[in-house]
Structures are given as structure tokens and as C-alpha cells.
N, CA and C atoms as a LAMMPS dump frame, in Angstrom:
ITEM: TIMESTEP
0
ITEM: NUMBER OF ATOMS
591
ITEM: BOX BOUNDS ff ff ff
-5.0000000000000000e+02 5.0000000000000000e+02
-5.0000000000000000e+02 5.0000000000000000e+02
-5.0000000000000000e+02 5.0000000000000000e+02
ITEM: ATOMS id mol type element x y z
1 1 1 N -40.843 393.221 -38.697
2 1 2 C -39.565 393.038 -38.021
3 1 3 C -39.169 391.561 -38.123
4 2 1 N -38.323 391.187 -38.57
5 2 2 C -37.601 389.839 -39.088
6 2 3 C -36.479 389.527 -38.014
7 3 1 N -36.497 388.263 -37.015
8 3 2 C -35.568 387.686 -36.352
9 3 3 C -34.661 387.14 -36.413
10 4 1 N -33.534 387.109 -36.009
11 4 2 C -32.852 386.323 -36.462
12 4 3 C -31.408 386.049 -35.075
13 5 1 N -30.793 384.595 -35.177
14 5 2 C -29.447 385.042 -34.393
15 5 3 C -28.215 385.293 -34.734
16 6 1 N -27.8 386.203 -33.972
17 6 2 C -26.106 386.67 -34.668
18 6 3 C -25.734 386.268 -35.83
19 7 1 N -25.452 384.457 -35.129
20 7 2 C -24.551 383.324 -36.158
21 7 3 C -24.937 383.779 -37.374
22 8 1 N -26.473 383.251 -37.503
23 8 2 C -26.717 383.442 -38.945
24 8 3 C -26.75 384.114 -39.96
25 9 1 N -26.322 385.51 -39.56
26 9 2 C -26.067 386.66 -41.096
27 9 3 C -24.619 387.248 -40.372
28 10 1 N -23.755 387.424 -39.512
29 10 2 C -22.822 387.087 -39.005
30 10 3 C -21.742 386.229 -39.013
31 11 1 N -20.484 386.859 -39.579
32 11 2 C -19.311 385.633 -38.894
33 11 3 C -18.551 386.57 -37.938
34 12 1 N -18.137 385.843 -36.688
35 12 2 C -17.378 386.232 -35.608
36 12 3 C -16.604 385.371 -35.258
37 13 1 N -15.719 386.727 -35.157
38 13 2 C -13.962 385.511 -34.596
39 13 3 C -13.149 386.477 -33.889
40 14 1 N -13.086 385.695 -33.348
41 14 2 C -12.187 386.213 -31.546
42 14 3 C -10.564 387.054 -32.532
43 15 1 N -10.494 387.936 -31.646
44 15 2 C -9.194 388.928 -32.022
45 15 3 C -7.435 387.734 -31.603
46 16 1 N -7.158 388.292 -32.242
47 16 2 C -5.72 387.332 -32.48
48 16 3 C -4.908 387.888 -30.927
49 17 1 N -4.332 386.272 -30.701
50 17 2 C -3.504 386.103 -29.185
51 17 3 C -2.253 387.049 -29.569
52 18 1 N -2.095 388.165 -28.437
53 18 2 C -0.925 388.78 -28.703
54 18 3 C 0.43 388.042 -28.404
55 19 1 N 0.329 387.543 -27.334
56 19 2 C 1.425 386.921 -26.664
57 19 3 C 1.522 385.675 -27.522
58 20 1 N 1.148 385.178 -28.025
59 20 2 C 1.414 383.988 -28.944
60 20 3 C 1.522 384.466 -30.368
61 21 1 N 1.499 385.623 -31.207
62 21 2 C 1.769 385.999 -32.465
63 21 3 C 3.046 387.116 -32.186
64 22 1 N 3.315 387.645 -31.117
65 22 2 C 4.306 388.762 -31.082
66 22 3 C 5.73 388.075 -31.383
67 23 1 N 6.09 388.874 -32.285
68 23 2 C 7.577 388.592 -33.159
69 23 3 C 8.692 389.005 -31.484
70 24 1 N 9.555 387.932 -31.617
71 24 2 C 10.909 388.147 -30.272
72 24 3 C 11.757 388.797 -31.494
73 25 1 N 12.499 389.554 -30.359
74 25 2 C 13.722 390.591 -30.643
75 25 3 C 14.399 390.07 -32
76 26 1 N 14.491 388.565 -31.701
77 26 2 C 15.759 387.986 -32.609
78 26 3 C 15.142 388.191 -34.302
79 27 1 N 13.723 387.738 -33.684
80 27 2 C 12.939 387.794 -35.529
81 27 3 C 12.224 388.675 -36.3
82 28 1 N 12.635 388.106 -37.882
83 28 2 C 12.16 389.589 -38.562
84 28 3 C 10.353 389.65 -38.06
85 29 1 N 9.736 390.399 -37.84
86 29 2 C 8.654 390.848 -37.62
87 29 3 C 8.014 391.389 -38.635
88 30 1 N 6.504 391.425 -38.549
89 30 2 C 5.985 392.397 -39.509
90 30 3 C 4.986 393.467 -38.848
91 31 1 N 5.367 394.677 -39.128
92 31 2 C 4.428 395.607 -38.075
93 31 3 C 3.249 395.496 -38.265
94 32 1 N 2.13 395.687 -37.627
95 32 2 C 0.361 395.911 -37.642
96 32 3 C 0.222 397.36 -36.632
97 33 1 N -1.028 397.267 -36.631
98 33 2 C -1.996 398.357 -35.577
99 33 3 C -2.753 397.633 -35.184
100 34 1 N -2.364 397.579 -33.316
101 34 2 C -3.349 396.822 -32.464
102 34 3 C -4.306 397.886 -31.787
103 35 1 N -5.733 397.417 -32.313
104 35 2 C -6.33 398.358 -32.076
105 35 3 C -6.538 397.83 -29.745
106 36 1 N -6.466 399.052 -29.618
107 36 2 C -6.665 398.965 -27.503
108 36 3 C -7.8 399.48 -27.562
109 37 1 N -7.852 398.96 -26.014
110 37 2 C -9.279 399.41 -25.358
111 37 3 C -9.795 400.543 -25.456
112 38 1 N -9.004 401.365 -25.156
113 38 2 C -8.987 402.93 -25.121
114 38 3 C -10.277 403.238 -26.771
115 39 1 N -9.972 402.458 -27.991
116 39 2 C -10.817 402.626 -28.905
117 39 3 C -12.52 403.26 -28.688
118 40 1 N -12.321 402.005 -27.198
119 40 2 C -13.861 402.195 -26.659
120 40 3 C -14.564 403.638 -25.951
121 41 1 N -13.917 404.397 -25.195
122 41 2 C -13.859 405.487 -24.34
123 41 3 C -14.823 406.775 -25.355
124 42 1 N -14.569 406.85 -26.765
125 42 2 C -15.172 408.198 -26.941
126 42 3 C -16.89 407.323 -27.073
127 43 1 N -17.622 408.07 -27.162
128 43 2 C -19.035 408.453 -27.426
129 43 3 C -19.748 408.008 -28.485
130 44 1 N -18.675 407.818 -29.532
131 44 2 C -19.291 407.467 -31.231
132 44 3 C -18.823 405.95 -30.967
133 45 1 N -20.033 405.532 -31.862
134 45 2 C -19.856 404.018 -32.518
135 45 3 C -19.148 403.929 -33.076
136 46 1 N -18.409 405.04 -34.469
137 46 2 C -17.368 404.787 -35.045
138 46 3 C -15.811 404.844 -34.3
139 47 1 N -15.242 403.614 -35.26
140 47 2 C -13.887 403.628 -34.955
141 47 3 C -13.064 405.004 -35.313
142 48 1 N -12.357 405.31 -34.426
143 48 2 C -11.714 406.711 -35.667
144 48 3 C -9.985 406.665 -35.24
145 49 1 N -9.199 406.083 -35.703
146 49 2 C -7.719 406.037 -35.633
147 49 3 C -7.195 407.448 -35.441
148 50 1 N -6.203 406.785 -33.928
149 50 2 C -5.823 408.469 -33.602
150 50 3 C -4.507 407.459 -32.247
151 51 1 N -3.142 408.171 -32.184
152 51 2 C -2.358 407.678 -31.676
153 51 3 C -2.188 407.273 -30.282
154 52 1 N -3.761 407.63 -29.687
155 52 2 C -4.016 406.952 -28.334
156 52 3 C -4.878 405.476 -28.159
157 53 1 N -5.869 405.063 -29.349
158 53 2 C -6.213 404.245 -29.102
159 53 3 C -5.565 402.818 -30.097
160 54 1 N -4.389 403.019 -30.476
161 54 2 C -3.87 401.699 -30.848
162 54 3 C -2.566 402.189 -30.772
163 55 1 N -1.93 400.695 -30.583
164 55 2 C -0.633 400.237 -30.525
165 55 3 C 0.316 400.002 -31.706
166 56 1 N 1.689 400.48 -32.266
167 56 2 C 2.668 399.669 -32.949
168 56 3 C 3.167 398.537 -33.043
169 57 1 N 2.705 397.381 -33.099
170 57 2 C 3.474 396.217 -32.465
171 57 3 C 4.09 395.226 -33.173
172 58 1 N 4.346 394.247 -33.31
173 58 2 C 5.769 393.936 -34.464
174 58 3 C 4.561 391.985 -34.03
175 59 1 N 4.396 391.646 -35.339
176 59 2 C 3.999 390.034 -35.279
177 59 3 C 4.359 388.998 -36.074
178 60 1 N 4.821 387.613 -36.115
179 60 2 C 5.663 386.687 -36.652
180 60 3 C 5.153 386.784 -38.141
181 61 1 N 3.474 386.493 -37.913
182 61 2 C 3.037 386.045 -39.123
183 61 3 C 2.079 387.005 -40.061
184 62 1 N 2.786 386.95 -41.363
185 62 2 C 1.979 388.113 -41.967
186 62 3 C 0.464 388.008 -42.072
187 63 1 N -0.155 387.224 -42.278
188 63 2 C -1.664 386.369 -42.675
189 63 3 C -2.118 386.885 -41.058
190 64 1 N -2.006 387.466 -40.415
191 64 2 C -3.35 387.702 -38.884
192 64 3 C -4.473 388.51 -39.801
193 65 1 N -5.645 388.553 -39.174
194 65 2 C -6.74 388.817 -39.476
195 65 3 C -6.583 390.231 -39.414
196 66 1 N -7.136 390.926 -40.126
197 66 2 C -6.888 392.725 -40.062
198 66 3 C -8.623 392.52 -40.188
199 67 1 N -8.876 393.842 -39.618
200 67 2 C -10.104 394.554 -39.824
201 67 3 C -10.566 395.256 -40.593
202 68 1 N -11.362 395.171 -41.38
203 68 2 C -11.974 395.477 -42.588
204 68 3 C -12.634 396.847 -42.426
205 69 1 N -13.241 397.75 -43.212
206 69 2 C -14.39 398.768 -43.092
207 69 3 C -15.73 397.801 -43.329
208 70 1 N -16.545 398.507 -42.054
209 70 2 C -18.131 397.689 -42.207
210 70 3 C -17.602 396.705 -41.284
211 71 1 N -17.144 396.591 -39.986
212 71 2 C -16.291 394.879 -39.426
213 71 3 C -17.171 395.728 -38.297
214 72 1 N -17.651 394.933 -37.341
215 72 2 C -17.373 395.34 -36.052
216 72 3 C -17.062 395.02 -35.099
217 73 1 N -15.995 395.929 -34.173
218 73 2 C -15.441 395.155 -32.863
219 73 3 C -16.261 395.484 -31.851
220 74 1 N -16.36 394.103 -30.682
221 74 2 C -16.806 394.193 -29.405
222 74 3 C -16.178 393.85 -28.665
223 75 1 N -16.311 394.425 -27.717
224 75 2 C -14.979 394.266 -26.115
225 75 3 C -15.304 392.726 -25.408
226 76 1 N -14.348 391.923 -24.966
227 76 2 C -15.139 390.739 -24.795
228 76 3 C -15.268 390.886 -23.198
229 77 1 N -14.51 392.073 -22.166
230 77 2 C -14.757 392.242 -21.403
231 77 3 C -15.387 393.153 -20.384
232 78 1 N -16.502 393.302 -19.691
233 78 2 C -17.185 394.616 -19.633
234 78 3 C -16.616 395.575 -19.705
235 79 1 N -17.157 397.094 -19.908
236 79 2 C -18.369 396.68 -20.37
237 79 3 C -18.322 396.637 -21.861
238 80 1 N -19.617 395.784 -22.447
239 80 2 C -19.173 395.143 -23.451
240 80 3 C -19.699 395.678 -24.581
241 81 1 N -19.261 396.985 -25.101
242 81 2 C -19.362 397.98 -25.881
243 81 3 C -18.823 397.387 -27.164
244 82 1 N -19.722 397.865 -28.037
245 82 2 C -19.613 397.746 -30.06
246 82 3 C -18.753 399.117 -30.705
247 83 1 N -18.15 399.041 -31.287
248 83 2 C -17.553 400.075 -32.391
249 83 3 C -17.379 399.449 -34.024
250 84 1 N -17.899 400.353 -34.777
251 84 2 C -17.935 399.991 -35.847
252 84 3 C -17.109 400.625 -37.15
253 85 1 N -15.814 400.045 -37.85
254 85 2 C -14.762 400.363 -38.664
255 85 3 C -15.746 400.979 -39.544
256 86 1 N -15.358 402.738 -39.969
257 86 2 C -16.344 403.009 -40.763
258 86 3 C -15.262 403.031 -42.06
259 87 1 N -14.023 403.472 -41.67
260 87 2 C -13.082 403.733 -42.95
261 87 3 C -11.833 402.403 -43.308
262 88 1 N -11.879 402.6 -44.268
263 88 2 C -10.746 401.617 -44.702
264 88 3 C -9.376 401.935 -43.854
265 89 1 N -8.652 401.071 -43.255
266 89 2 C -7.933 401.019 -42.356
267 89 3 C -6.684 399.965 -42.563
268 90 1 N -5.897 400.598 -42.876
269 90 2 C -4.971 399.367 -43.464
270 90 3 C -4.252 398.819 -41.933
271 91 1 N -4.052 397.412 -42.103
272 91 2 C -3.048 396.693 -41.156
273 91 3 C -3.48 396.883 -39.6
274 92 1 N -4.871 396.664 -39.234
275 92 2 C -5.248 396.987 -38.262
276 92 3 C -5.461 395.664 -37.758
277 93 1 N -5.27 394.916 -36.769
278 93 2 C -5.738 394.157 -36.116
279 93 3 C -6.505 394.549 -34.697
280 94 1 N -7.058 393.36 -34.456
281 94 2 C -7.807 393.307 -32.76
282 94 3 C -7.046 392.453 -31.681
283 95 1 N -7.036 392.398 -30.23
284 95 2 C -6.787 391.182 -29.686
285 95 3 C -7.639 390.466 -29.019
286 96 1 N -7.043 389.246 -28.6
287 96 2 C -8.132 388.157 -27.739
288 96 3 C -9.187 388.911 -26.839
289 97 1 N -8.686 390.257 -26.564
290 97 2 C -9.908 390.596 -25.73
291 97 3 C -10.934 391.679 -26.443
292 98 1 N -11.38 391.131 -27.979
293 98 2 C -11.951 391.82 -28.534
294 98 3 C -12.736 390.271 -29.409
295 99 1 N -13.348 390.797 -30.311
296 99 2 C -14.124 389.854 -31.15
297 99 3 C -14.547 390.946 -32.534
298 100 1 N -14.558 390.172 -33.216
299 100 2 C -15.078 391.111 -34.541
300 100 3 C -16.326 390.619 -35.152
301 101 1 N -16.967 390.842 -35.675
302 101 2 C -18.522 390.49 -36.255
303 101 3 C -18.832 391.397 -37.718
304 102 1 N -18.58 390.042 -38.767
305 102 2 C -18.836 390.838 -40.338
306 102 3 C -20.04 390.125 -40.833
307 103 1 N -20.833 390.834 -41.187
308 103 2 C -21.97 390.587 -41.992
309 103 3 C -22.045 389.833 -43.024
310 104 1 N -22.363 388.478 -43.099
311 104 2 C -22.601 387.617 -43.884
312 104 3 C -23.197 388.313 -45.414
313 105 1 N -22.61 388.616 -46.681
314 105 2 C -22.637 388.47 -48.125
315 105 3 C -24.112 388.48 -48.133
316 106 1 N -24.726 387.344 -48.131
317 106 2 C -26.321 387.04 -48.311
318 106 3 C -27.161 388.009 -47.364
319 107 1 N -26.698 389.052 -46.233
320 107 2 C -27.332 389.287 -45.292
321 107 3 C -27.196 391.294 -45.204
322 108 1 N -26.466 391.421 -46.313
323 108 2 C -25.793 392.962 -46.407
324 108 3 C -26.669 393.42 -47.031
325 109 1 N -28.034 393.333 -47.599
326 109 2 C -29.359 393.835 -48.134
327 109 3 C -30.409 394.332 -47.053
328 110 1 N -30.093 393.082 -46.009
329 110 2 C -30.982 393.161 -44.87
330 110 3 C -30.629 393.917 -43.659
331 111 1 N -29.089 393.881 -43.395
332 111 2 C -28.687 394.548 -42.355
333 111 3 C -27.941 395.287 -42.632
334 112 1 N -27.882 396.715 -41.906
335 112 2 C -26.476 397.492 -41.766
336 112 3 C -25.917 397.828 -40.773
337 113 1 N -24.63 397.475 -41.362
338 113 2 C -23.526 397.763 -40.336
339 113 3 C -23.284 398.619 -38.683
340 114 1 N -24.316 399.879 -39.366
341 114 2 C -23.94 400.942 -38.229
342 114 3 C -25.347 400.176 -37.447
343 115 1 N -26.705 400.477 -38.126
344 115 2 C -27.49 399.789 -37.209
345 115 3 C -27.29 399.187 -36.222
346 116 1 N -26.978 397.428 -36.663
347 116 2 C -26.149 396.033 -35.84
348 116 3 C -25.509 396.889 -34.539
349 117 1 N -24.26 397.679 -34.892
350 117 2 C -23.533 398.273 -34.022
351 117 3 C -24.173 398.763 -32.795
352 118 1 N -25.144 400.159 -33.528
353 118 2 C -26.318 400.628 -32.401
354 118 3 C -27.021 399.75 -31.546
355 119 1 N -27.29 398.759 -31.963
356 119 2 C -28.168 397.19 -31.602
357 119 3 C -27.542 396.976 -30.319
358 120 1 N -26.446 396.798 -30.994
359 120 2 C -25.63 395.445 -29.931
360 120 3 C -24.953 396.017 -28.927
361 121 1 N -25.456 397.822 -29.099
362 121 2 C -24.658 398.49 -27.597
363 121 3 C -26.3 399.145 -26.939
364 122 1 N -27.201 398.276 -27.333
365 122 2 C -28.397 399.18 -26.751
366 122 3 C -28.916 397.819 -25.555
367 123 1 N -29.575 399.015 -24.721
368 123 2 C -29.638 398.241 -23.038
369 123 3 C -29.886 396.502 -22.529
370 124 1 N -31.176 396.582 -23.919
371 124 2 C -31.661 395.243 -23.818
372 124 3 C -30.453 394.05 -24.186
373 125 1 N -29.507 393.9 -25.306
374 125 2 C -28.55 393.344 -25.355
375 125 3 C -27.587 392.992 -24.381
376 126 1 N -27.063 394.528 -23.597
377 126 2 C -26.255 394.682 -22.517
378 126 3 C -26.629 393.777 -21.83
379 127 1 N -27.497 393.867 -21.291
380 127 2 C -28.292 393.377 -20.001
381 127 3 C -28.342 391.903 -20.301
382 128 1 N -28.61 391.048 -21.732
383 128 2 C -28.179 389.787 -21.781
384 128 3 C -26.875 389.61 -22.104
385 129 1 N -26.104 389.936 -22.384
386 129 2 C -24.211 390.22 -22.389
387 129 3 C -24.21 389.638 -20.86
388 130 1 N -24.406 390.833 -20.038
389 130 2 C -24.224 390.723 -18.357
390 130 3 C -24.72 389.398 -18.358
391 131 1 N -25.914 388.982 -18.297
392 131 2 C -26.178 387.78 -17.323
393 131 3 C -25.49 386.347 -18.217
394 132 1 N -24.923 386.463 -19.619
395 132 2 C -24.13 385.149 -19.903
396 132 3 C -22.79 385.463 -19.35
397 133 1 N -22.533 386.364 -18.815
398 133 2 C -20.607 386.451 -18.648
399 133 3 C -20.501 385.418 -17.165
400 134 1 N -19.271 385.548 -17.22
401 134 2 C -17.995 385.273 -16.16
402 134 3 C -17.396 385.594 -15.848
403 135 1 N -16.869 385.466 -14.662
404 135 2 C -15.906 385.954 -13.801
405 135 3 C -16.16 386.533 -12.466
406 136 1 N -15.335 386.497 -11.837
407 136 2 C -15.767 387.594 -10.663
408 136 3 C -14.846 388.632 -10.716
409 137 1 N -13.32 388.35 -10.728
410 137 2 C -12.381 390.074 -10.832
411 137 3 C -12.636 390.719 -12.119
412 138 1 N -12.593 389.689 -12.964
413 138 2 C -12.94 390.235 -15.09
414 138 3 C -13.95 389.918 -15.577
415 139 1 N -15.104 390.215 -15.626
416 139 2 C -16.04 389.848 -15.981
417 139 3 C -16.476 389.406 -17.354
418 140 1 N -15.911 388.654 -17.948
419 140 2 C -16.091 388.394 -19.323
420 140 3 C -17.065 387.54 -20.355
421 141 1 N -17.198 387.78 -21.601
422 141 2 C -17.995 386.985 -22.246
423 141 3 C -17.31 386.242 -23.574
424 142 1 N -18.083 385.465 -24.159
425 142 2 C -17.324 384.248 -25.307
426 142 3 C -17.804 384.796 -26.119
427 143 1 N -17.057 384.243 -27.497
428 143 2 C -17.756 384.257 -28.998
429 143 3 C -19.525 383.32 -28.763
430 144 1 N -19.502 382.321 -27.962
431 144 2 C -20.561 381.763 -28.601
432 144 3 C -21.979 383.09 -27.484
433 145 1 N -21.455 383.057 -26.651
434 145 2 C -22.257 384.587 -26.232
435 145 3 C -22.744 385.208 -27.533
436 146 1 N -21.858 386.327 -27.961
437 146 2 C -21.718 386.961 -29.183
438 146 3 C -22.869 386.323 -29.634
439 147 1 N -22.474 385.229 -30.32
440 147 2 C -22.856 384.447 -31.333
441 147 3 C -24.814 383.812 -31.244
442 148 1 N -24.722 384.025 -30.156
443 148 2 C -26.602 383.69 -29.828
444 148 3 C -27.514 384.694 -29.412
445 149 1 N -26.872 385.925 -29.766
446 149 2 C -27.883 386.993 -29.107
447 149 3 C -28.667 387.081 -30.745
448 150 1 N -30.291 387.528 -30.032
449 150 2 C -31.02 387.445 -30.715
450 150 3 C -31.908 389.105 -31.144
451 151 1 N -31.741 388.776 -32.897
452 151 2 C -31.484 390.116 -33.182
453 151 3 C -32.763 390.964 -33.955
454 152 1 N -33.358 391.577 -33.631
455 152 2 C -34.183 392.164 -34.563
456 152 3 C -34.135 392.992 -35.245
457 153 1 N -34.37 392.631 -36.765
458 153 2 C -33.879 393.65 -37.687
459 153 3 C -35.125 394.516 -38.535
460 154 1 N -35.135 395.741 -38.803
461 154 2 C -36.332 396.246 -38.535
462 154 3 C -36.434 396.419 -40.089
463 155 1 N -36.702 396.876 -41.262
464 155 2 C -36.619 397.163 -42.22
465 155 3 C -35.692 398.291 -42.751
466 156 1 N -34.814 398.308 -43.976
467 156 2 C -33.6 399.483 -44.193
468 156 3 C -34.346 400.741 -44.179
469 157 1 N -35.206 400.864 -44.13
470 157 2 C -35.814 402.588 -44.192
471 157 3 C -35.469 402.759 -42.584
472 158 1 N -36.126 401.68 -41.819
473 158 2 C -36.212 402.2 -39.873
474 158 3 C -35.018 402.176 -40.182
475 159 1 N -33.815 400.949 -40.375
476 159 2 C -32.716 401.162 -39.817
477 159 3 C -31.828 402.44 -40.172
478 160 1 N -32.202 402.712 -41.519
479 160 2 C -31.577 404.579 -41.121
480 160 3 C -31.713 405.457 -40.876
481 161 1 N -33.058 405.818 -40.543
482 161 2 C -33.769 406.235 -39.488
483 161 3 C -33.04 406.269 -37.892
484 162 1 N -32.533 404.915 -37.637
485 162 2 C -32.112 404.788 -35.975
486 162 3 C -31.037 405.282 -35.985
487 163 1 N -29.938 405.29 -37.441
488 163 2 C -28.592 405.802 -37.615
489 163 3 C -29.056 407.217 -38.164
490 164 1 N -29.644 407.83 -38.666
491 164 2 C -29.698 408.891 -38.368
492 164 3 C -29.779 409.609 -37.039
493 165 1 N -30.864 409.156 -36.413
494 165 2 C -31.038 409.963 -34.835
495 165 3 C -29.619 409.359 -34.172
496 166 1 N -28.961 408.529 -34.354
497 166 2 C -27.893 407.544 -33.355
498 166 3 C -26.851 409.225 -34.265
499 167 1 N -26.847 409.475 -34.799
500 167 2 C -25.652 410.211 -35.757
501 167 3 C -25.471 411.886 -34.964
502 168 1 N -27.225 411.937 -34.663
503 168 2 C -27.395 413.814 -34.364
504 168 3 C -27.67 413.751 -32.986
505 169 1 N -27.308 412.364 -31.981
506 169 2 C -27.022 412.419 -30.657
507 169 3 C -25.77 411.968 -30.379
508 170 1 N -25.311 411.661 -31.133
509 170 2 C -23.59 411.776 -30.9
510 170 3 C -23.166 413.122 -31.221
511 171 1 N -23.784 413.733 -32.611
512 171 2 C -23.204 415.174 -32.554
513 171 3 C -23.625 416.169 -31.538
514 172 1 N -24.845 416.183 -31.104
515 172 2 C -25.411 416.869 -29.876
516 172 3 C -24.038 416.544 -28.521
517 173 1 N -23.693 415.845 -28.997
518 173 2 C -23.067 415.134 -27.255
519 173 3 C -21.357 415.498 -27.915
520 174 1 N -20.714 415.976 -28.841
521 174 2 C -19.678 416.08 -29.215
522 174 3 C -19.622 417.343 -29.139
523 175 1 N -20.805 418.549 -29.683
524 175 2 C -21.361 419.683 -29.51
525 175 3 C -21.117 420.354 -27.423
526 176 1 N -21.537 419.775 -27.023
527 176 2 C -21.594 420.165 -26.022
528 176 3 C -20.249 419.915 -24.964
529 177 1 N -19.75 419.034 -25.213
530 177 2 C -18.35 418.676 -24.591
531 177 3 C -17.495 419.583 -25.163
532 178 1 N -17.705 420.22 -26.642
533 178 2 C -16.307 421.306 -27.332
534 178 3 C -16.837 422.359 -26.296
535 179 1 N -18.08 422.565 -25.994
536 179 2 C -18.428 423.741 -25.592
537 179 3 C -17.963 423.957 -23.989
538 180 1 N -18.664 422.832 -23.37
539 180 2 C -17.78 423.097 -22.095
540 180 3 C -16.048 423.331 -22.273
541 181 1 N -15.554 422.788 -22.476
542 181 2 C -13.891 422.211 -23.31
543 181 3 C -13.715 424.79 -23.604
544 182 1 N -14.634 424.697 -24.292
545 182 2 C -14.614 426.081 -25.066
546 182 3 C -14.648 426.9 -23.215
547 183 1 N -15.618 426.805 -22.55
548 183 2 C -16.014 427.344 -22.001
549 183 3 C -14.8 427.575 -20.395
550 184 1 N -14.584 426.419 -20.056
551 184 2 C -13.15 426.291 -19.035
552 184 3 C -12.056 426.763 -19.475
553 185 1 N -11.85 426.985 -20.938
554 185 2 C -10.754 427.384 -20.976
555 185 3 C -10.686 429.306 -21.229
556 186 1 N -12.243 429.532 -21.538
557 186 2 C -12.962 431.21 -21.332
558 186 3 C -12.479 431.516 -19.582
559 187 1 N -13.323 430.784 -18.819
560 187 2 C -13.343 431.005 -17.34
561 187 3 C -11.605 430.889 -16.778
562 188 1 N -10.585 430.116 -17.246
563 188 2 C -9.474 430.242 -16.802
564 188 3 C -8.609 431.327 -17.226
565 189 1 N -8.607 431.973 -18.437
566 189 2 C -8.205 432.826 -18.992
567 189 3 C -8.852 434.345 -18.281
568 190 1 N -10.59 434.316 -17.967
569 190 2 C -10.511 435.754 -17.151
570 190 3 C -10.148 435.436 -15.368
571 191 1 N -10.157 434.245 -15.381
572 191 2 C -9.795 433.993 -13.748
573 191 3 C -8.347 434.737 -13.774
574 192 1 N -7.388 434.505 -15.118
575 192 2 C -6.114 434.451 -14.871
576 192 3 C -6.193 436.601 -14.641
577 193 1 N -6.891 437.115 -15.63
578 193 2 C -6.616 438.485 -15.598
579 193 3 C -7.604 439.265 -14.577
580 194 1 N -8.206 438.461 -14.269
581 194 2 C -8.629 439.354 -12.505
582 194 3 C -7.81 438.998 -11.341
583 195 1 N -6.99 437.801 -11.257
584 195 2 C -6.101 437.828 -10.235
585 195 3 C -4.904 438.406 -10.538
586 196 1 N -4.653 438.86 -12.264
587 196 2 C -3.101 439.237 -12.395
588 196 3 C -3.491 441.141 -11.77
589 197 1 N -4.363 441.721 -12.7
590 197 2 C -4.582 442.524 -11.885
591 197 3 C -4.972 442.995 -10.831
């Protein structure tokens, strides 16, 4: 198992200021996809674009940072959950209250993507997330946070290994929510024909 911190096979950079890039009425704009919080809410590590968790929004300058496939975003405010862009995604941006983290060129042999992701939302991390933040109403954390957690990377056979099992307990857990989902809507349908008759 080989150590290492963030910084060093990692670059991270804070999601672009909305209120300081948003195009006014008067000017031509250029549209993006701001990816929202809401991104965070389902169960999977992966990102998956769908018209509740991002925004339309119109910005001055064409050059903002878009998000790549293989990028990953973290919430900079609790709780401070990872998602990881699995598909190419055109014109997507993040905002200030996000951070993105791409795998350093020299370091894409050693680490993968989904792994990192799994990593950096598993307890032991959390739990140092929590004790560097701030705030008392918002509890938040920095890039250089981000940027010093210390990472162990296990060899590419374990790490797909952990994304495998990380893959067939998200489907177990996607499995069972259709089913309840399946099942309330069984129980409302004979509720409805024993009270109609």
C-alpha cells in the first residue's frame, strides 16, 4: 500500500463564483450546466445528468472550467460527499460550493478514478473532513483541506476489486428501493379496489 497526499497525484480547484461570472440581462451570455447540490442525494458515486440535479444558467465568459469525464466533484459543504463524472458531459460546470479533483497524468497508472471517489466518501476521511471544517450555521471546508488528506492507494487489482463490490452495493441498494417503489404502488392499487368495492 503506497501513501501519498491529495496534492500530489491530484489537481484541485474550487468550482467557479456564480455571482461573479453570471452574464446580466443586458449581455450576450454563453449558456453552461451548473451542476447543484441535489447531484449529491442519489446513492451512486456516479454523476448521472438528469433535469433535477443541474441548472441552465447563462455566464459572461466562455473559458470557465467545465468538468471533464474521470473529474471528481466534492461538496465543500457538509456533508462532504464525492461524485465522480463517469461520462463525457459537455458544458458542465461546478460552483464555489463544490471543488473538483483530476488525477495528475503521471499518477493515472496508479490511481483510479472511481476508487479515489469511494476513498474520499469512506468514514475515515469524513471524519477528518469534519474535524478541519468551519463554521457554526455552514459547516464548511477549503481546497487546502481537500488538498492534505492523506491517501492510501492499494494496488490496481484491490482497487477494482473495491469498485467492483462499491458497484454490486449500489445495485443491491437501487434493487431494493425499485422494489419497495414496485411494491407501494401494488399495496395502493389493491387498497384502492377493496375500498371501491
Amino acid at each position: 500500500m503506497k501513501k501519498f497526499i491529495l496534492k500530489d497525484i491530484a489537481d484541485i480547484k474550487v468550482g467557479t463564483s456564480i455571482s461573479r461570472s453570471s452574464a446580466k440581462k443586458y449581455e450576450k451570455g454563453y449558456e453552461v450546466n451548473l451542476i447543484n447540490l441535489k447531484a449529491f442525494d442519489s446513492k451512486s458515486i456516479a454523476y448521472t445528468p438528469n433535469n433535477k440535479n443541474y441548472d441552465t444558467i447563462q455566464i459572461k465568459q466562455k473559458n470557465t472550467d467545465t468538468v471533464k469525464s474521470n473529474d471528481i466533484i466534492i461538496r465543500l459543504r457538509e456533508p462532504f460527499n464525492s461524485l465522480i463524472i463517469k461520462e463525457d458531459i459537455d458544458n458542465h460546470i461546478i460552483s464555489s460550493l463544490m471543488a473538483s479533483i483530476r488525477i495528475k497524468n503521471e499518477f493515472q497508472e496508479l490511481c483510479i478514478p472511481d476508487f479515489l471517489t469511494i476513498y474520499l466518501n469512506d468514514k475515515k476521511v469524513q471524519k477528518y473532513l469534519k474535524r478541519e471544517s468551519r463554521g457554526t450555521g455552514i459547516i464548511s471546508i477549503g481546497v487546502l483541506d481537500i488538498a492534505n488528506i492523506q491517501i492510501e492507494l492499494p494496488d490496481i487489482e484491490k482497487q477494482n476489486q473495491i469498485i467492483e463490490m462499491n458497484s454490486l452495493f449500489e445495485r443491491d441498494i437501487y434493487i431494493h428501493k425499485r422494489l419497495l417503489e414496485l411494491k407501494q404502488v401494488f399495496y395502493k392499487e389493491a387498497m384502492n379496489r377493496i375500498l371501491i368495492n
